[in-house]
ZADO-1210 file (C-alpha; in nm, 4 decimals, padded with zeros to 6 digits):
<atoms>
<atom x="-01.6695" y="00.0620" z="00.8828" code="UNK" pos="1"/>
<atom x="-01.4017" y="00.1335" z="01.1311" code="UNK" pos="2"/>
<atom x="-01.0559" y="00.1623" z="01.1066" code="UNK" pos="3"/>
<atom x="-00.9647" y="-00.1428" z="01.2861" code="UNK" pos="4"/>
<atom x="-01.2331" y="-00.3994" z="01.1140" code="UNK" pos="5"/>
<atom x="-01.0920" y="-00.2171" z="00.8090" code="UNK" pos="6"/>
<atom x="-00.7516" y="-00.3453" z="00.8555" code="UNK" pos="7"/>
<atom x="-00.8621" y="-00.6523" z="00.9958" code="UNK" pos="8"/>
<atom x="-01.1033" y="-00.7676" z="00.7604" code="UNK" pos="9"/>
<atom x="-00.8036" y="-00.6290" z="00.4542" code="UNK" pos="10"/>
<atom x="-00.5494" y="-00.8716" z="00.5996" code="UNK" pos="11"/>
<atom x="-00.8094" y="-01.1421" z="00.6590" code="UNK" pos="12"/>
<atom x="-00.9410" y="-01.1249" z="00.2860" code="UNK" pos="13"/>
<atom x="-00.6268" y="-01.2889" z="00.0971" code="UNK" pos="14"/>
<atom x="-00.6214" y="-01.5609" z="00.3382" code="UNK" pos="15"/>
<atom x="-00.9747" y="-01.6159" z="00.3029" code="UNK" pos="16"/>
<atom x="-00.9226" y="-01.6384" z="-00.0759" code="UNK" pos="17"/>
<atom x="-00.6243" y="-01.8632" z="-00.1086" code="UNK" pos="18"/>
<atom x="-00.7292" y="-01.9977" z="-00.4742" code="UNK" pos="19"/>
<atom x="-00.7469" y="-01.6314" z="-00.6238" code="UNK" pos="20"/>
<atom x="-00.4381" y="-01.5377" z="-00.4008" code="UNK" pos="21"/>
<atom x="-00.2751" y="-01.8134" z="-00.5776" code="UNK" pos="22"/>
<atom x="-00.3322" y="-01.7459" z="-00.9293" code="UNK" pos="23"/>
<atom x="-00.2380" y="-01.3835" z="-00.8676" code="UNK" pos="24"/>
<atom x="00.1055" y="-01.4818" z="-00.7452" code="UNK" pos="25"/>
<atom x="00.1155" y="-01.7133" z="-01.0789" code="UNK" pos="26"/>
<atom x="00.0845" y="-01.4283" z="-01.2804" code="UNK" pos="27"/>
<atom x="00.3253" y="-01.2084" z="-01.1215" code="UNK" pos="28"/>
<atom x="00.5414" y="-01.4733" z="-01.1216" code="UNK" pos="29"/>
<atom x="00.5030" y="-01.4684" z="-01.5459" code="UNK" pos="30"/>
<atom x="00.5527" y="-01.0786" z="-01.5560" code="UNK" pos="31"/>
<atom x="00.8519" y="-01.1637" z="-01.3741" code="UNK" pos="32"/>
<atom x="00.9930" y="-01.4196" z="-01.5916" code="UNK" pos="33"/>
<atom x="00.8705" y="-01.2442" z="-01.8895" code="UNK" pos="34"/>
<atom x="01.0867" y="-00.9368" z="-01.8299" code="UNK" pos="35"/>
<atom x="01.4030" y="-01.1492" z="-01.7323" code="UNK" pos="36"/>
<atom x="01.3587" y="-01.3633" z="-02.0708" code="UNK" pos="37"/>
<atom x="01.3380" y="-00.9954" z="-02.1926" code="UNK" pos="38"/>
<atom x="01.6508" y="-00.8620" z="-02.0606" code="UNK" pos="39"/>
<atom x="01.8298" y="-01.1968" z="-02.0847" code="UNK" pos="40"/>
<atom x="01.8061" y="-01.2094" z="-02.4788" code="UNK" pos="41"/>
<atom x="01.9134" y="-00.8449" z="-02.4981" code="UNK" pos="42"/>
<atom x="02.2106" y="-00.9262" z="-02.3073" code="UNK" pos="43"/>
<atom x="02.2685" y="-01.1933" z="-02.5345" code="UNK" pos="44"/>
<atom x="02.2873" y="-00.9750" z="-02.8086" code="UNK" pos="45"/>
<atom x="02.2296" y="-00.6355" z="-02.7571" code="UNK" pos="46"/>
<atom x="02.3230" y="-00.5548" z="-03.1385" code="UNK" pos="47"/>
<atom x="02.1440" y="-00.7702" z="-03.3224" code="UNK" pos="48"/>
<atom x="01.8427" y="-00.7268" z="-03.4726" code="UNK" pos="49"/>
<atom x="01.6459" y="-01.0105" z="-03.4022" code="UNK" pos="50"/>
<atom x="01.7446" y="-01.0161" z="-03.0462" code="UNK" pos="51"/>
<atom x="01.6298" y="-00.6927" z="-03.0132" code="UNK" pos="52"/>
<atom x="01.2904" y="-00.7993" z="-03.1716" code="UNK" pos="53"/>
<atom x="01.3067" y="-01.0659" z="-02.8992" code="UNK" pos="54"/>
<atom x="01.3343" y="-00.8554" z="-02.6317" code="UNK" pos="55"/>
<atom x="01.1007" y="-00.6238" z="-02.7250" code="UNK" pos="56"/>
<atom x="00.8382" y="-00.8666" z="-02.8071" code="UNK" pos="57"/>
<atom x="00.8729" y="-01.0171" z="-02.4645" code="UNK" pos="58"/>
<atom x="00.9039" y="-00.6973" z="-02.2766" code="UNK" pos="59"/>
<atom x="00.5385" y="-00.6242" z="-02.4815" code="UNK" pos="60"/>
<atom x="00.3805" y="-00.9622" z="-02.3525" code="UNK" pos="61"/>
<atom x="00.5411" y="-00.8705" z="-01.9699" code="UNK" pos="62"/>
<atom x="00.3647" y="-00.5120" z="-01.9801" code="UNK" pos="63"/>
<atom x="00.0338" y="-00.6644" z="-02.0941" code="UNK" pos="64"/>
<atom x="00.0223" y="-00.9082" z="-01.8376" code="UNK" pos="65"/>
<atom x="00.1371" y="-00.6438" z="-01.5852" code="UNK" pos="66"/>
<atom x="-00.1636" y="-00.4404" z="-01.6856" code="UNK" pos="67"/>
<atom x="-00.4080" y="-00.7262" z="-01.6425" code="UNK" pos="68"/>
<atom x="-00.3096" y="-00.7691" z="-01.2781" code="UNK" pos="69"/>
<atom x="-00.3375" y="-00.3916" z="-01.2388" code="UNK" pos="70"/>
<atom x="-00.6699" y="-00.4172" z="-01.3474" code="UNK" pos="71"/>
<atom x="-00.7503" y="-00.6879" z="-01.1292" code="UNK" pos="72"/>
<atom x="-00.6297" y="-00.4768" z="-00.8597" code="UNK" pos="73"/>
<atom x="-00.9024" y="-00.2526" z="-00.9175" code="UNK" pos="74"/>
<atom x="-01.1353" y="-00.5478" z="-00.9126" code="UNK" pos="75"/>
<atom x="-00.9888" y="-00.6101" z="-00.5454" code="UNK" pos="76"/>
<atom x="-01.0763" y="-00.2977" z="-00.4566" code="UNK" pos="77"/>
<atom x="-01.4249" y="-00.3180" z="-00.6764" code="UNK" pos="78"/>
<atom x="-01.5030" y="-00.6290" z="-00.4229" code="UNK" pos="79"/>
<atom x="-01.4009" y="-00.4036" z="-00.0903" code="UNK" pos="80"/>
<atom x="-01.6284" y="-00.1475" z="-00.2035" code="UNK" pos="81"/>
<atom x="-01.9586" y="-00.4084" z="-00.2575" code="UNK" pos="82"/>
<atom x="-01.8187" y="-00.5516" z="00.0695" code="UNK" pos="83"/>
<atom x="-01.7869" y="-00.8935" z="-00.0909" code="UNK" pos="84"/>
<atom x="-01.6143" y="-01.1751" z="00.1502" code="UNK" pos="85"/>
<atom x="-01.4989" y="-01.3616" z="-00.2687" code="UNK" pos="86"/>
<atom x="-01.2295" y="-01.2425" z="-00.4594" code="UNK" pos="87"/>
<atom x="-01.3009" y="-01.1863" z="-00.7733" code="UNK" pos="88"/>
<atom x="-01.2193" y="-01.4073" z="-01.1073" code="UNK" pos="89"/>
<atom x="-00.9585" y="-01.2428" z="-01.3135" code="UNK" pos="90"/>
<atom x="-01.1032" y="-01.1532" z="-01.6405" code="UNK" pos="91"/>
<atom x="-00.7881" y="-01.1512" z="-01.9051" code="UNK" pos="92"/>
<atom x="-00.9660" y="-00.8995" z="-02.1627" code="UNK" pos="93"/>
<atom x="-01.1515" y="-00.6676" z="-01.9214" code="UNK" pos="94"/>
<atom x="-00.8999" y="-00.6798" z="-01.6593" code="UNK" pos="95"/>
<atom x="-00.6761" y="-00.5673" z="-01.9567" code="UNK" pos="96"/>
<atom x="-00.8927" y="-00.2685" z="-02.0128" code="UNK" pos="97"/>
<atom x="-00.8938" y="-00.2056" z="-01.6509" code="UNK" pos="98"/>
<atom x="-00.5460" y="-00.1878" z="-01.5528" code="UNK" pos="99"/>
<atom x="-00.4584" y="00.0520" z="-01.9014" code="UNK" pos="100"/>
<atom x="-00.7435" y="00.2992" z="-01.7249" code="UNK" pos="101"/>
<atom x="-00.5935" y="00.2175" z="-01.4030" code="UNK" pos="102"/>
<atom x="-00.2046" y="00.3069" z="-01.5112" code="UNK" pos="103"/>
<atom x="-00.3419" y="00.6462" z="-01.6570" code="UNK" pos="104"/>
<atom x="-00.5134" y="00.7425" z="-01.3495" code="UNK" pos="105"/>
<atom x="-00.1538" y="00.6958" z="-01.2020" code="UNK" pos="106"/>
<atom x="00.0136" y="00.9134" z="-01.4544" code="UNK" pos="107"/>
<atom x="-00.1989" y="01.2360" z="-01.4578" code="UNK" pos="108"/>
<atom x="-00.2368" y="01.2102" z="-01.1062" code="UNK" pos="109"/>
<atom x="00.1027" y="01.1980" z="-01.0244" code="UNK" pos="110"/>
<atom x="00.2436" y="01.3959" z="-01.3725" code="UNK" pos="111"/>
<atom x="00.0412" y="01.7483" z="-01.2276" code="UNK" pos="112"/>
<atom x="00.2607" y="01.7612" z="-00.8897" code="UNK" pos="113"/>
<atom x="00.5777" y="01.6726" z="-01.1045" code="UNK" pos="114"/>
<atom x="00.5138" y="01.9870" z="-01.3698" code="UNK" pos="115"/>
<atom x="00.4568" y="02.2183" z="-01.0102" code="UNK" pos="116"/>
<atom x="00.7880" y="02.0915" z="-00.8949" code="UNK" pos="117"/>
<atom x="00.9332" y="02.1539" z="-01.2280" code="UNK" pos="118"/>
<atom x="00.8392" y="02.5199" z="-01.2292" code="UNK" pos="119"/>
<atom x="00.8998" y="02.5756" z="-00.8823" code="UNK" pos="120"/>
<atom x="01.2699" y="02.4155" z="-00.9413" code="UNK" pos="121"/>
<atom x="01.2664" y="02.6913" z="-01.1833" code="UNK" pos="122"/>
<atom x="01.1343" y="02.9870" z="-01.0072" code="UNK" pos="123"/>
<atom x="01.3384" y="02.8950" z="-00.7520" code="UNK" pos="124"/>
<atom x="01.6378" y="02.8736" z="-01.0087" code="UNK" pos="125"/>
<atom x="01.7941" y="02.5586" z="-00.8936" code="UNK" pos="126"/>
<atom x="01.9397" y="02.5148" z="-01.2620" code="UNK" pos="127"/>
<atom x="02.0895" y="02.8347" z="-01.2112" code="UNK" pos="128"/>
<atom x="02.1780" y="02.7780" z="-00.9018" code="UNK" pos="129"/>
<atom x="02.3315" y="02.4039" z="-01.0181" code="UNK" pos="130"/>
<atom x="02.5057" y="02.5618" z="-01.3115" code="UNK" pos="131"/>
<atom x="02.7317" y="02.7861" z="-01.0855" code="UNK" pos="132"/>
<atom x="02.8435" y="02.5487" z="-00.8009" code="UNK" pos="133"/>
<atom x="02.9307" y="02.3138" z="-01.1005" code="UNK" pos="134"/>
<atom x="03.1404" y="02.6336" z="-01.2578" code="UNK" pos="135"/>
<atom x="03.3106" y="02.6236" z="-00.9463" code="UNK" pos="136"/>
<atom x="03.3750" y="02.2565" z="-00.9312" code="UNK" pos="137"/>
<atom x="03.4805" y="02.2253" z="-01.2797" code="UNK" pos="138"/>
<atom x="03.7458" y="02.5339" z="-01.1785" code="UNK" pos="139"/>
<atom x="03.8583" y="02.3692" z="-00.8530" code="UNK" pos="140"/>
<atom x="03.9623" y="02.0284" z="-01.1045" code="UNK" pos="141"/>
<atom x="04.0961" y="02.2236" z="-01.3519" code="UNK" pos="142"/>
<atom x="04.3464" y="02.4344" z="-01.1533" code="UNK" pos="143"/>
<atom x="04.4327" y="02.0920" z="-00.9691" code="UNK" pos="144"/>
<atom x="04.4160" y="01.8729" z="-01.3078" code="UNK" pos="145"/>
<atom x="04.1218" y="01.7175" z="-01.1808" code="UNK" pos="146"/>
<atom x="04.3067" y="01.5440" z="-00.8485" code="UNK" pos="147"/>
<atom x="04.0563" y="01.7362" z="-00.6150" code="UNK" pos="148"/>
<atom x="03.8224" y="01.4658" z="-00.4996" code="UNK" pos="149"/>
<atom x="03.4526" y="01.6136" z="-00.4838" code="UNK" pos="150"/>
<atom x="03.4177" y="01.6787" z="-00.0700" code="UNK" pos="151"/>
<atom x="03.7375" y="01.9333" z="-00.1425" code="UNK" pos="152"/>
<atom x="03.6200" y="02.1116" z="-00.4491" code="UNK" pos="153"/>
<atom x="03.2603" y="02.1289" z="-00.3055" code="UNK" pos="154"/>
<atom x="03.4933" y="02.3256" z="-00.0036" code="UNK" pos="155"/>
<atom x="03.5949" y="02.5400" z="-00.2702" code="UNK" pos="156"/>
<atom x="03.2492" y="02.6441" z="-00.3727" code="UNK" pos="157"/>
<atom x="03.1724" y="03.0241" z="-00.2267" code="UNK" pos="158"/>
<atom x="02.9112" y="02.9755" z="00.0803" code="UNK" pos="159"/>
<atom x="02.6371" y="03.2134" z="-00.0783" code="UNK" pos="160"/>
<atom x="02.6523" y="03.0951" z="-00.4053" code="UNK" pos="161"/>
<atom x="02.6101" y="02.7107" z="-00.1917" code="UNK" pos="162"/>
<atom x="02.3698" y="02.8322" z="-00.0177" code="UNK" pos="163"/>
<atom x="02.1714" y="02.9932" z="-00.2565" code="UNK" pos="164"/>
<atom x="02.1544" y="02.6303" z="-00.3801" code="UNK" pos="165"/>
<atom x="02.0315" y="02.4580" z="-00.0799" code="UNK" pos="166"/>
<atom x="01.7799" y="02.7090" z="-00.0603" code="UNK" pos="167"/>
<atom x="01.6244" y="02.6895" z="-00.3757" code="UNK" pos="168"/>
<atom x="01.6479" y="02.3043" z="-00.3406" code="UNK" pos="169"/>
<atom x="01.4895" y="02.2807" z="00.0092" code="UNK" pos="170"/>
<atom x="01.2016" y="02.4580" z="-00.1379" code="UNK" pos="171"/>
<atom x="01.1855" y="02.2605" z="-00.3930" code="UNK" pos="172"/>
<atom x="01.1885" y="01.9299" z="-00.2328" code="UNK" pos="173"/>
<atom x="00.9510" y="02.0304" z="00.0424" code="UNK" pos="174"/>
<atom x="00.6992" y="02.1625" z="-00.2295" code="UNK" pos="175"/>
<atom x="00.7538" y="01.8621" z="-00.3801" code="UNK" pos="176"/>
<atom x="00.6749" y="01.6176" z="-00.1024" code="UNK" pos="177"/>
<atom x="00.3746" y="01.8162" z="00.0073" code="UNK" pos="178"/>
<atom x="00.2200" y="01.7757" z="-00.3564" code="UNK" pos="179"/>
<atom x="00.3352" y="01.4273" z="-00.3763" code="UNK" pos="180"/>
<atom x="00.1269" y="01.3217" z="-00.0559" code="UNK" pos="181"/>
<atom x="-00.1666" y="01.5565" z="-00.1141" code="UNK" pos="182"/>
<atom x="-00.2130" y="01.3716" z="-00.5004" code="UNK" pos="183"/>
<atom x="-00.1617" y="01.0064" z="-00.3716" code="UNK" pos="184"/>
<atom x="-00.4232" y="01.0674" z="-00.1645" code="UNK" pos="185"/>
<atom x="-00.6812" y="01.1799" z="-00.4750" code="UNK" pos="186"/>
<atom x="-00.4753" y="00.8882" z="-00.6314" code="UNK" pos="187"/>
<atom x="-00.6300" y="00.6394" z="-00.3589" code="UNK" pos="188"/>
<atom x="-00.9481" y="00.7870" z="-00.4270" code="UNK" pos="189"/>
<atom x="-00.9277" y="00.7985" z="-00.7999" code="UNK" pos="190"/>
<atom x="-00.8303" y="00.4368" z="-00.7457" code="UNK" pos="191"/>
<atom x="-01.1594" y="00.3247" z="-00.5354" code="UNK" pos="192"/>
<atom x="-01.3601" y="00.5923" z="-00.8150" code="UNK" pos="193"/>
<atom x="-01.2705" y="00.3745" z="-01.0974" code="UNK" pos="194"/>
<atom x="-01.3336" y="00.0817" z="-00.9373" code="UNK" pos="195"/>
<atom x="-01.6516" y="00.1900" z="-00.8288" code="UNK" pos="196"/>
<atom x="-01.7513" y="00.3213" z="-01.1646" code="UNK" pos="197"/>
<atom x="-01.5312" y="00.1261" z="-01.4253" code="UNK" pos="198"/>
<atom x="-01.5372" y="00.5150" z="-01.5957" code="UNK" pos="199"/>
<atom x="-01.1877" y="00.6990" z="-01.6727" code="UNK" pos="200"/>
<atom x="-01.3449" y="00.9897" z="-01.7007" code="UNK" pos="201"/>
<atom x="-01.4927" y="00.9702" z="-01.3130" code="UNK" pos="202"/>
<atom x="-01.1351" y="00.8499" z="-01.1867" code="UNK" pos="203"/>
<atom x="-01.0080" y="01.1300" z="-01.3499" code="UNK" pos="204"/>
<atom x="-01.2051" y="01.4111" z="-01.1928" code="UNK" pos="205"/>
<atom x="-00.9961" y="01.5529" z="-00.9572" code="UNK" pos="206"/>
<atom x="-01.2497" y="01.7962" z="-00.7546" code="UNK" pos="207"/>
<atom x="-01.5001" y="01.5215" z="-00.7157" code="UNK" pos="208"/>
<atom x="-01.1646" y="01.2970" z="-00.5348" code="UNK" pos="209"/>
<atom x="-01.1532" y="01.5217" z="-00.3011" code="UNK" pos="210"/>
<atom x="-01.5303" y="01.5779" z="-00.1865" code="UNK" pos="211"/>
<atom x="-01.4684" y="01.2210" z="-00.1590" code="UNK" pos="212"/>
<atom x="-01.1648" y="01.2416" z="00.0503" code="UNK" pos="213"/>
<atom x="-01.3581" y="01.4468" z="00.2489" code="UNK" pos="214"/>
<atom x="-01.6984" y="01.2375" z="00.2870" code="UNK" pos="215"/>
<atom x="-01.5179" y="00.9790" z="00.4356" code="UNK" pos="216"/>
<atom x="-01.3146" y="01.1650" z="00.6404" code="UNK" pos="217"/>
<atom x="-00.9834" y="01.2889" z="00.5659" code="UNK" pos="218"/>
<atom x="-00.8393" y="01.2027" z="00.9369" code="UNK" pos="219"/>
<atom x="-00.9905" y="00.8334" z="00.8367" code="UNK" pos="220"/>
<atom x="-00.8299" y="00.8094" z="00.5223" code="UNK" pos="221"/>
<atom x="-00.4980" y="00.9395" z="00.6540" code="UNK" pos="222"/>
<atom x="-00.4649" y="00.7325" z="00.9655" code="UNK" pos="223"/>
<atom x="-00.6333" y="00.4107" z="00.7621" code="UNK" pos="224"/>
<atom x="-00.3504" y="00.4473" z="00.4950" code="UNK" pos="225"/>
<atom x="-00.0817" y="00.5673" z="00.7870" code="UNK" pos="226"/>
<atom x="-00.1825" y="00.1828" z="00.9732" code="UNK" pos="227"/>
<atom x="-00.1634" y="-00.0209" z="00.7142" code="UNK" pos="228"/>
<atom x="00.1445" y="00.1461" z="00.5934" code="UNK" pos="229"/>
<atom x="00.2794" y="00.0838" z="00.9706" code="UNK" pos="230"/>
<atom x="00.1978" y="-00.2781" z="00.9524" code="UNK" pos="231"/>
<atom x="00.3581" y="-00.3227" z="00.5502" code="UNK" pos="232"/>
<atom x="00.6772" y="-00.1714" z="00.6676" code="UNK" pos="233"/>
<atom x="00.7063" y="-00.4080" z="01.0181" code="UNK" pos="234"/>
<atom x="00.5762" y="-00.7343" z="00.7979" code="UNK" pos="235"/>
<atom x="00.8484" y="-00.6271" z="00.5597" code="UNK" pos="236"/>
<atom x="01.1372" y="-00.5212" z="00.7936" code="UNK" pos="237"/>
<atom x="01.0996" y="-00.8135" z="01.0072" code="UNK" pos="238"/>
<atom x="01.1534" y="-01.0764" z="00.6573" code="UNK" pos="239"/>
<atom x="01.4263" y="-00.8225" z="00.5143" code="UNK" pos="240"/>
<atom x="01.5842" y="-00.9063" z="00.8843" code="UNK" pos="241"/>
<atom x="01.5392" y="-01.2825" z="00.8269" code="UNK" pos="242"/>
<atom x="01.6283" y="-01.2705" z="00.4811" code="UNK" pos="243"/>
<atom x="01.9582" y="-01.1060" z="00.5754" code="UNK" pos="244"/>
<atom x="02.0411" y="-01.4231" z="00.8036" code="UNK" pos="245"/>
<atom x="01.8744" y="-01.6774" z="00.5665" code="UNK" pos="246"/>
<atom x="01.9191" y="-01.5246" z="00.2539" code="UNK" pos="247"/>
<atom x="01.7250" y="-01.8389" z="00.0474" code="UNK" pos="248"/>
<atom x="01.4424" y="-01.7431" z="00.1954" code="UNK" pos="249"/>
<atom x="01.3725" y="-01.4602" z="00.0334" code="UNK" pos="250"/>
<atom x="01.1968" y="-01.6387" z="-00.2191" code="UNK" pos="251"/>
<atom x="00.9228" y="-01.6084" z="00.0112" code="UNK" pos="252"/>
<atom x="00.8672" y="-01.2476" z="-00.1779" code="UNK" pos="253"/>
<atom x="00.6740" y="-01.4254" z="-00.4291" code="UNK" pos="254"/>
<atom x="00.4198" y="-01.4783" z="-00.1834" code="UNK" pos="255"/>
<atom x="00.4192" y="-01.2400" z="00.0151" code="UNK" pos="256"/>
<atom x="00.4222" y="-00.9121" z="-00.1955" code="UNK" pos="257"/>
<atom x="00.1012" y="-01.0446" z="-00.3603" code="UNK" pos="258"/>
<atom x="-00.0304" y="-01.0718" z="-00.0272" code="UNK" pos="259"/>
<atom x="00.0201" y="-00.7459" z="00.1224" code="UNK" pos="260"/>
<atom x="-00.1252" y="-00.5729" z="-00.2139" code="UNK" pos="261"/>
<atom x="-00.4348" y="-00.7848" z="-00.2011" code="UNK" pos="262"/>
<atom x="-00.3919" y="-00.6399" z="00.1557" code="UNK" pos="263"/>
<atom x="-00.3788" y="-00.2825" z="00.0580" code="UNK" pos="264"/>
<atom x="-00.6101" y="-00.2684" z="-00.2220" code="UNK" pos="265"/>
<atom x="-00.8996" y="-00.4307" z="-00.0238" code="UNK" pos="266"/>
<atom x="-00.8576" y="-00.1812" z="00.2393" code="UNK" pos="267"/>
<atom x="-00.9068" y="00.1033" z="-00.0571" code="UNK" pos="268"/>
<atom x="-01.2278" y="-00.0811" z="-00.1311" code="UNK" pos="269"/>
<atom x="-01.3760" y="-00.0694" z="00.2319" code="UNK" pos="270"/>
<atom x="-01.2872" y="00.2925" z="00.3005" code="UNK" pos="271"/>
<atom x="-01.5204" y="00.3649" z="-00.0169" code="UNK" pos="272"/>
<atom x="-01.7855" y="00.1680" z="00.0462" code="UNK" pos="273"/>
<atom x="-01.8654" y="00.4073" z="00.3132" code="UNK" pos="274"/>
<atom x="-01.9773" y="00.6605" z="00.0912" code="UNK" pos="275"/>
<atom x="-02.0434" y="00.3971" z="-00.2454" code="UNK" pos="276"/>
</atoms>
């Protein structure tokens, strides 16, 4: 399928399917409300007992209900892939099962580039590095009984020992973005792999993402993901601009954020059924 049908057909499908769209944004709307009774109680009494109970119970039935739209998510994407014009139903109990698979693919996948940053940050000695511009902070407040506002004590700060810092954090950070982008990529394919399969075990073999990365073309997948992206960030920029002169009508998010991810995840779909 090419790119532009791709996008095309992903922003035609929730629009075509205005019944599931519907009961999607119902049940985002109940994670939503769900997590604000949550926080509400706790607020009401944050040291008490049986408010705490409440809050926890209803933070449990918010997280459960968040996991059953992840799951239909992959469902979304299980339809792109079998190149089905129908959304599926949402199925409470598999859909369940789905989106706790579906939330573990997102942690190891995305847990492996964290550790590498953490030992970089560490080979790189950025704690080090952090502990002795601090030492020289802390010295600069103490010998003006902390008056020295943080732009002048940073001043104060030797400019190897800063930069020493910067370095090891530039690094760092660029390390970390490169691993960050390379792994959401396996991520989207782990995505379309347990869709595809309804098996953990496949989503969660790494090698095989990438051969499939690479059967359907890693300048497709890239530029695919890139577009849509593009198009997300104008349909989003272009409310945020209304909502900034209408602010009431950013209610409107309820229906729209729903959209865009049926959006997104039925383009993950039809890049995989290339290769499905």
């Amino acid at each position: 399928m090419e790119i532009l049908d791709i996008i095309k057909d992903s922003f035609m499908f929730p629009a075509n399917n205005l019944t599931a769209l519907a009961i999607y944004i119902a049940i985002t709307f109940v994670v939503g409300v769900l997590a604000a009774l949550g926080v509400g109680i706790g607020a009401l009494g944050a040291s008490s007992g049986v408010y705490l109970i409440g809050t926890a119970i209803f933070f449990i039935l918010a997280l459960i209900v968040a996991f059953v739209l992840a799951g239909y998510e992959v469902d979304i994407i299980k339809a792109g892939i079998d190149l089905e014009d129908k959304a599926p139903s949402i199925d409470f109990k598999n859909d369940l099962v789905r989106g706790i698979k579906a939330i573990i693919v997102v942690i190891v996948y995305y847990i492996i580039p964290a550790i590498i940053t953490m030992i970089v940050a560490f080979l790189t000695n950025v704690p080090g590095n952090v502990v002795n511009v601090m030492g020289y902070v802390n010295q600069a407040a103490a010998n003006t009984n902390g008056t020295v506002v943080a732009s002048s004590a940073l001043e104060m700060v030797p400019k190897d020992v800063m930069s020493s810092l910067v370095g090891s954090l530039s690094i760092t950070l660029i390390i970390a973005l490169v691993l960050f982008i390379i792994f959401s990529f396996f991520q989207y394919m782990a995505n379309a792999r347990l869709a595809n399969t309804d098996s953990l075990g496949e989503a969660l073999n790494i090698p095989e993402a990438f051969r499939d990365l690479s059967r359907i073309g890693i300048g497709k997948v890239i530029a695919t993901v890139i577009l849509m992206a593009i198009i997300v960030s104008i349909i989003t920029g272009i409310l945020s601009f209304v909502y900034g002169k209408i602010p009431m009508l950013s209610i409107l998010n309820i229906i729209v954020t729903p959209f865009l991810m049926f959006a997104m995840n039925r383009a993950n779909g039809l890049l995989y059924s290339d290769i499905a």
